[in-house]
C-alpha positions in Angstrom: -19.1 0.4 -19.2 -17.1 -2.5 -20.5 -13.7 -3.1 -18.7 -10.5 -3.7 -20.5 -7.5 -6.0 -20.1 -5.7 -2.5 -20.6 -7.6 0.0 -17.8 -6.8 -2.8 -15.0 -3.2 -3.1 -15.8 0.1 -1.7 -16.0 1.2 -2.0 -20.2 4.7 -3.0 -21.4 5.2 0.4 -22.5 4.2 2.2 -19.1 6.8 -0.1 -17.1 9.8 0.8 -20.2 9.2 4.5 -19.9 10.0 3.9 -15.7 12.8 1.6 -16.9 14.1 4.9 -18.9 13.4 7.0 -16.1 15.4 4.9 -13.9 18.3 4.5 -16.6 18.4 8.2 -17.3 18.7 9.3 -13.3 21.8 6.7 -13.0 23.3 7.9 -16.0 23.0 11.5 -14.9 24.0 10.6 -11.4 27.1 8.9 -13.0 26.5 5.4 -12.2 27.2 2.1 -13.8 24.3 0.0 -13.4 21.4 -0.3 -10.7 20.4 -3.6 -8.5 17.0 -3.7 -6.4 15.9 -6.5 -4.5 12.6 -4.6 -3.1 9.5 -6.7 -4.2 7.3 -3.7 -5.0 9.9 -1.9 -6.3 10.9 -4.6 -8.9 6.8 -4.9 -9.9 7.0 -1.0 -10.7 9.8 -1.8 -13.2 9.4 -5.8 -14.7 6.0 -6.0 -13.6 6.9 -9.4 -12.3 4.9 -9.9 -8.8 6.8 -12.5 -6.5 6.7 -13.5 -2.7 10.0 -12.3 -1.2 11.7 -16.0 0.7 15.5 -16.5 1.9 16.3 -17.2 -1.5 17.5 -13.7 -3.1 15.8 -12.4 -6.1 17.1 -9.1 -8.0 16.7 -6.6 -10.8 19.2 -5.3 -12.2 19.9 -2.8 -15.0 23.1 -2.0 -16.6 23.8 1.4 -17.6 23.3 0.4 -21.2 20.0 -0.4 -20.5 20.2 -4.1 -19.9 17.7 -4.9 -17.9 18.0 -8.7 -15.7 16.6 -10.7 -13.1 18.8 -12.8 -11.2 16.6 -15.8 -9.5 16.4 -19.1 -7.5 16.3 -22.3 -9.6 12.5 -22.7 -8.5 11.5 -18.6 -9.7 13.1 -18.9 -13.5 9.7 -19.9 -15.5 8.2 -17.9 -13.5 10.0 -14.8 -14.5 10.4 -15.7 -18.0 6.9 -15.6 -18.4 6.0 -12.3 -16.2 9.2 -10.1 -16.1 9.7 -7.3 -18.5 13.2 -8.1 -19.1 16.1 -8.9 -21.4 17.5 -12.1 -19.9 17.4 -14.6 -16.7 19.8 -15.6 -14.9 19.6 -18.4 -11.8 21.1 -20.0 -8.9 20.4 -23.8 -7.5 19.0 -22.6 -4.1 19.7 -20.9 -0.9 21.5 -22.2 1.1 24.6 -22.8 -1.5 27.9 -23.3 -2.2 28.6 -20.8 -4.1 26.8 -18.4 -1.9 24.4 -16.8 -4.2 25.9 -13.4 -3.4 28.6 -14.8 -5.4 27.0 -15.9 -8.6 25.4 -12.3 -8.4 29.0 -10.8 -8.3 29.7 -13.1 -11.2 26.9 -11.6 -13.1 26.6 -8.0 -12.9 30.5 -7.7 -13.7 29.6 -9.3 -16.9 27.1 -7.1 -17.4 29.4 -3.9 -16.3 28.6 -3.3 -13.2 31.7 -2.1 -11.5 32.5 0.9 -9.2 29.8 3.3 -8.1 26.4 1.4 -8.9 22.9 2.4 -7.8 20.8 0.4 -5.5 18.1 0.3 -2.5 20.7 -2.3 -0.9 24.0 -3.0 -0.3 23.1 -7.1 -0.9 19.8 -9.1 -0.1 18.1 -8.0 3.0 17.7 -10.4 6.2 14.4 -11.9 5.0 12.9 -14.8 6.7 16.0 -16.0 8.0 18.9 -14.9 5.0 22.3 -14.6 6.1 24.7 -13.4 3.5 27.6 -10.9 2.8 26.9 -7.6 1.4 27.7 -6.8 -2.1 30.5 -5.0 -2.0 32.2 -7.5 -0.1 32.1 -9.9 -3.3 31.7 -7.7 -5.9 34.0 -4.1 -7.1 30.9 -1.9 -6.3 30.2 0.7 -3.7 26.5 0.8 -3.5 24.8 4.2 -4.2 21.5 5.1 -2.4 18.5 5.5 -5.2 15.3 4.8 -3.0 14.3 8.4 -3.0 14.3 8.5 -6.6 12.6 5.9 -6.7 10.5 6.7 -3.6 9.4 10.3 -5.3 8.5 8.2 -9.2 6.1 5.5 -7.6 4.3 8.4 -5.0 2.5 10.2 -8.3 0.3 7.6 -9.8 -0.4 7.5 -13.8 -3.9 7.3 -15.2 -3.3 3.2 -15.9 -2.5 3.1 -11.9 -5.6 5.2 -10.9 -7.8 2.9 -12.7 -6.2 0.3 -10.5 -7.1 2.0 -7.4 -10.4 2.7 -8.4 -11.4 -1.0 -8.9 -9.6 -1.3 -5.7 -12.1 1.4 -3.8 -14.8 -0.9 -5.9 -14.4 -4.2 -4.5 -13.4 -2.7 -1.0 -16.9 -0.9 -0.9 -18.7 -4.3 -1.9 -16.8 -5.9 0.6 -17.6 -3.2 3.4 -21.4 -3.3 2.4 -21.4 -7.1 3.1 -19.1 -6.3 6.8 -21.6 -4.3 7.4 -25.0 -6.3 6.8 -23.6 -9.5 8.5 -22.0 -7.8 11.8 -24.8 -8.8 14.4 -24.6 -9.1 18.0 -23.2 -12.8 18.8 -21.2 -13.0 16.0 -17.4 -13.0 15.9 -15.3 -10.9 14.0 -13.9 -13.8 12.2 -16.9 -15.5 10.6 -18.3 -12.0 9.6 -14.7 -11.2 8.2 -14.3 -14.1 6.7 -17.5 -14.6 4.8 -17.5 -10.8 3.6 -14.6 -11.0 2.4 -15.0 -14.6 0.4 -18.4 -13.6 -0.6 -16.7 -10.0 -2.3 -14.0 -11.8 -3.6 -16.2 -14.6 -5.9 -18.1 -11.8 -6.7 -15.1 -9.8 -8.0 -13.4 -12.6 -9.8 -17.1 -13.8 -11.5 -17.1 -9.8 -12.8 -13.7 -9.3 -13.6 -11.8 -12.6 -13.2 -10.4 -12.6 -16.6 -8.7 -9.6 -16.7 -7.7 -9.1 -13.1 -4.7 -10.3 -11.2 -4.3 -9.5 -7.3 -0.9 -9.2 -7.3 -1.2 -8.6 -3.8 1.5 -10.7 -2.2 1.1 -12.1 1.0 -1.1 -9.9 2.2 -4.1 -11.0 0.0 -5.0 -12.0 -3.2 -8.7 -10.9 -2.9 -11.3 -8.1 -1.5 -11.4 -7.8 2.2 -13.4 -6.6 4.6 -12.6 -6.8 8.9 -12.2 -5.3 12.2 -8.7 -6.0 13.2 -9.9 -6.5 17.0 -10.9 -2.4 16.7 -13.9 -3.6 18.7 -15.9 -1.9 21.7 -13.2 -0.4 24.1 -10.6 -2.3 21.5 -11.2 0.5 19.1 -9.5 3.1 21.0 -5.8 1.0 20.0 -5.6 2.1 16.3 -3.6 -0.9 15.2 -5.2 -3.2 17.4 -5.0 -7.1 16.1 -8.0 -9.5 15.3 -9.1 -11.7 18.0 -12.3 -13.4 17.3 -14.0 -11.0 19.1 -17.7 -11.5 19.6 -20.0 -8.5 19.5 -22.1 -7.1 21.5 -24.9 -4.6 21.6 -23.3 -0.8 22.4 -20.0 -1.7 20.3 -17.9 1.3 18.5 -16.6 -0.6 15.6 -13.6 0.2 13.1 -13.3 -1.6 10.0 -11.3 -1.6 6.8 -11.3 -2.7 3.4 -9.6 -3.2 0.7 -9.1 -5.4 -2.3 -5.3 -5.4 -4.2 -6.1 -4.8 -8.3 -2.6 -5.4 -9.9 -0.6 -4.7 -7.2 -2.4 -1.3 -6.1 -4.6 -1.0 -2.5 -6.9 1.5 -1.8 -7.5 1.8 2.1 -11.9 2.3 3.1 -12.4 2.4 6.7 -15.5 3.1 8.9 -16.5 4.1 12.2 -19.9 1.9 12.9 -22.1 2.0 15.8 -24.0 -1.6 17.3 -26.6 0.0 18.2 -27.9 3.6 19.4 -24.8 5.5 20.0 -24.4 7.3 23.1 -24.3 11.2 23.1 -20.7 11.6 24.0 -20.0 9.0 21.2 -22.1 10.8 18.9 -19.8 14.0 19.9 -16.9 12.3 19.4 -18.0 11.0 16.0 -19.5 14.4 14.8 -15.4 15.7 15.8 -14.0 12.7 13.3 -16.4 13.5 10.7 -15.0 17.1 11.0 -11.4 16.6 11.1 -11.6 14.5 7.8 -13.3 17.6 6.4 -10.8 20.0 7.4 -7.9 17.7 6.3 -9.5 17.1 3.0 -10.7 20.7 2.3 -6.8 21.4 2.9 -5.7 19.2 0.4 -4.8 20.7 -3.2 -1.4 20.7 -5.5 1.1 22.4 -4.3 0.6 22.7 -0.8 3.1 21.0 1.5 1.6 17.8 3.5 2.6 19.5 6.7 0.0 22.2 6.2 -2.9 19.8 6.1 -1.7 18.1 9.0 -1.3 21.1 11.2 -4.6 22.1 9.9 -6.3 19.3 11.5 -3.9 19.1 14.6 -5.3 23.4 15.5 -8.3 22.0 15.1 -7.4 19.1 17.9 -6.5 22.0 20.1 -9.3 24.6 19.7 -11.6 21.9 20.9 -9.3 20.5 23.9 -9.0 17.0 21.6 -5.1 16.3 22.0 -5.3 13.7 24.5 -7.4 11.5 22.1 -5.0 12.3 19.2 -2.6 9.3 18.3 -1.5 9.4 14.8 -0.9 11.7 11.8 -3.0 12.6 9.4 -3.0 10.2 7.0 -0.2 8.7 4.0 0.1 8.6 0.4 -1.0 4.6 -0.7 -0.8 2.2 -3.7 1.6 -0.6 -4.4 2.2 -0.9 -0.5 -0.8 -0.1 1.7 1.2 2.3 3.3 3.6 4.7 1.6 5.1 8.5 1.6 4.9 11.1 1.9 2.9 11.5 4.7 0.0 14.2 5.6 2.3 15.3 9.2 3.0 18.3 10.1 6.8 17.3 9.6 6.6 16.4 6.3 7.2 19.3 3.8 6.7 17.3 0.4 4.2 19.3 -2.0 1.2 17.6 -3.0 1.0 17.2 -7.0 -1.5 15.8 -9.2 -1.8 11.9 -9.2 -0.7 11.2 -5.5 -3.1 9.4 -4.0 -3.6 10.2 -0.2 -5.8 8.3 2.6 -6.9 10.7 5.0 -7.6 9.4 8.3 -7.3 11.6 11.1 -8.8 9.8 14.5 -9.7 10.1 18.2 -9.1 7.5 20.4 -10.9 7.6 24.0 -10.2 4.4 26.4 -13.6 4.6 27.7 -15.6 5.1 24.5 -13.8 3.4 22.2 -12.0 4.5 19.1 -13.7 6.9 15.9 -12.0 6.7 12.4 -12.9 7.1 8.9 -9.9 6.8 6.2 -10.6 7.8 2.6 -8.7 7.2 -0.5 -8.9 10.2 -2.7 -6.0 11.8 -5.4 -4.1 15.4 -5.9 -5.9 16.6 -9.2 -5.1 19.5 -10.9 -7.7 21.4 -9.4 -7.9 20.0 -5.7 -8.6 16.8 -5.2 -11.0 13.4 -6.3 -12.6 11.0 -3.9 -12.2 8.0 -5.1 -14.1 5.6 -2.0 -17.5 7.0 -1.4 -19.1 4.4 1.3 -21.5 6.7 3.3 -19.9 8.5 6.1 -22.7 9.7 8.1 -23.8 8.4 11.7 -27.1 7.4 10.6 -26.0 5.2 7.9 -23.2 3.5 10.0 -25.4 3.0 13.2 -26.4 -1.0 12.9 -29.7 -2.3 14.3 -29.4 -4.6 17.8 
């Protein structure tokens, strides 16, 4: 099948029609403009992808419709040529005098935003260092609260954002194929991460390179493929750090990959075996397998998160498993790797076609190490669709010594 410049990214049209969504809920809510400093959530409106430094950087949205960024000196080509907007406007740099909060105040009275305005902050967060004065304190506003609108629009994914994800499970697969084939005792975790990841990445940019964009941020403008220290008796911490581990024959290994396509991760992660597993381990992965199963067998529109995660948490119980249990079940992914709702029992959001769930459930044992698969698959109309398919079975994860 021939790809498209249009299946692997998000069109001028898709990011107006959020735009309109966005104007019509502050209109409705009564508000006189909107400001959001977020990074992903100003790619889900301008599609303008930036890294996020001291310096502020904003969108903001009159209630007219307006729609402007307000940027460093160094960012204005930048989003001239990548924003989806109407006009932008720029500060020297950070630190000023004026304070950049100030020229902000400066420009979103001109554009009418007084009073009651919407916004997922009341000024520029603390990043890297920013000090500054909120917005209200320089401007006539009282911030409004619109995250969970927001929130609740980026959680179902549209057919040009699937497409995304699937390239994503794609390149995260290829990357995992070549994890897998290079992981041999005596090698570290960091030369085998390393070269699967720069081996899937040329291999992704010679396929697709012209019509693909990473978009990633700092967290990676390629496929990857690695461990994350989830190593031997490692693996039993489920966010354990890389440490140029060395392997060694008997290892439990966890991995994950992923590759960002336009913004949008999947998540592909793997329990894998360095040689014969032992028959407590096999137990313990034959339990995993299982409570993926249940979780994903619970999953289907309209059925509150909380149910599938109480689904796989009875199944903890029936089989005396709760001291290996750590996390929940698994969270809803795409322009961050990690995002909500989540699949916990305290989470009562229905599922609805186009969100797009990892499911992860995982046991944790100190002295055999730690057993987790994590899938990517979406709410359809009738259930669900897988959308990573790297084998899952013992036999094909179990490596030769």
């Amino acid at each position: 099948m021939t790809i498209t410049t249009t299946q692997l990214k998000i069109s001028d049209a898709e990011h107006l029609g959020r735009c309109d969504q966005l104007l019509s809920h502050i209109q409705a809510e009564k508000l006189n403009g909107v400001i959001l400093y977020d990074r992903d959530y100003i790619l889900y409106y301008t599609g303008f992808s930036f890294v996020p430094t001291e310096r502020p950087i904003a969108f903001v949205m009159s209630a007219k419709g307006e729609r402007a960024m307000f940027v460093p000196r160094l960012e204005v080509e930048h989003a001239k040529a990548n924003a989806l907007i109407d006009r932008v406007d720029n500060y020297l740099e950070y630190p000023d005098n004026p304070h950049p909060m100030m020229i902000l105040a400066e420009m979103i009275k001109e554009m009418g935003l007084t009073g009651r305005i919407g916004g997922d902050n009341d000024g520029y967060p603390w990043i890297l260092g920013y000090r500054g004065p909120l917005l209200s304190e320089v401007a006539d506003v009282t911030v409004c609260a619109v995250r969970a609108f927001i929130e609740d629009r980026m959680a179902i994914k549209s057919e040009a954002e699937l497409n995304c994800l699937r390239e994503s499970c794609k390149w995260g697969n290829i990357a995992h194929m070549l994890l897998q084939q290079y992981t041999v005792v005596g090698a570290s975790e960091t030369e085998v991460a390393q070269r699967a990841s720069n081996e899937a990445t040329l291999a992704m940019y010679n396929a697709i390179g012209p019509i693909y964009r990473a978009y990633g941020g700092l967290t990676g403008s390629g496929a990857f493929a690695g461990y994350r220290g989830q190593i031997g008796r490692n693996a039993s911490i489920p966010h354990s750090l890389a440490n140029n581990i060395r392997f060694q024959a008997g290892d439990v290994l966890v991995t994950g990959a992923s590759a960002p396509v336009w913004g949008y991760f999947s998540e592909l992660e793997r329990t894998m075996f360095l040689g014969k597993p032992s028959d407590d381990q096999r137990r313990f992965f034959d339990h995993m397998v299982t409570l993926q199963d249940t979780a994903l067998g619970a999953m289907e529109p309209g059925k509150p998160c909380s149910e599938v995660d109480k689904e796989v948490r009875a199944y903890f119980e029936k089989h005396e498993l709760m001291p290996y249990w750590r996390h929940h079940s698994g969270h809803t992914i795409g322009l961050r790797y990690h995002e909500g709702p989540y699949l916990d029992r305290y989470d009562t959001t229905e599922m609805q076609p186009g969100m797009v769930f990892t499911v992860e459930p995982g046991l944790y044992s100190p002295t055999l190490g730690g057993f987790r698969h994590s899938d990517t698959a979406v709410i359809t109309e009738n259930g669900i669709e897988m959308m990573t398919y790297y084998p899952r079975d013992i036999d094909s994860l179990t490596l030769p010594i």
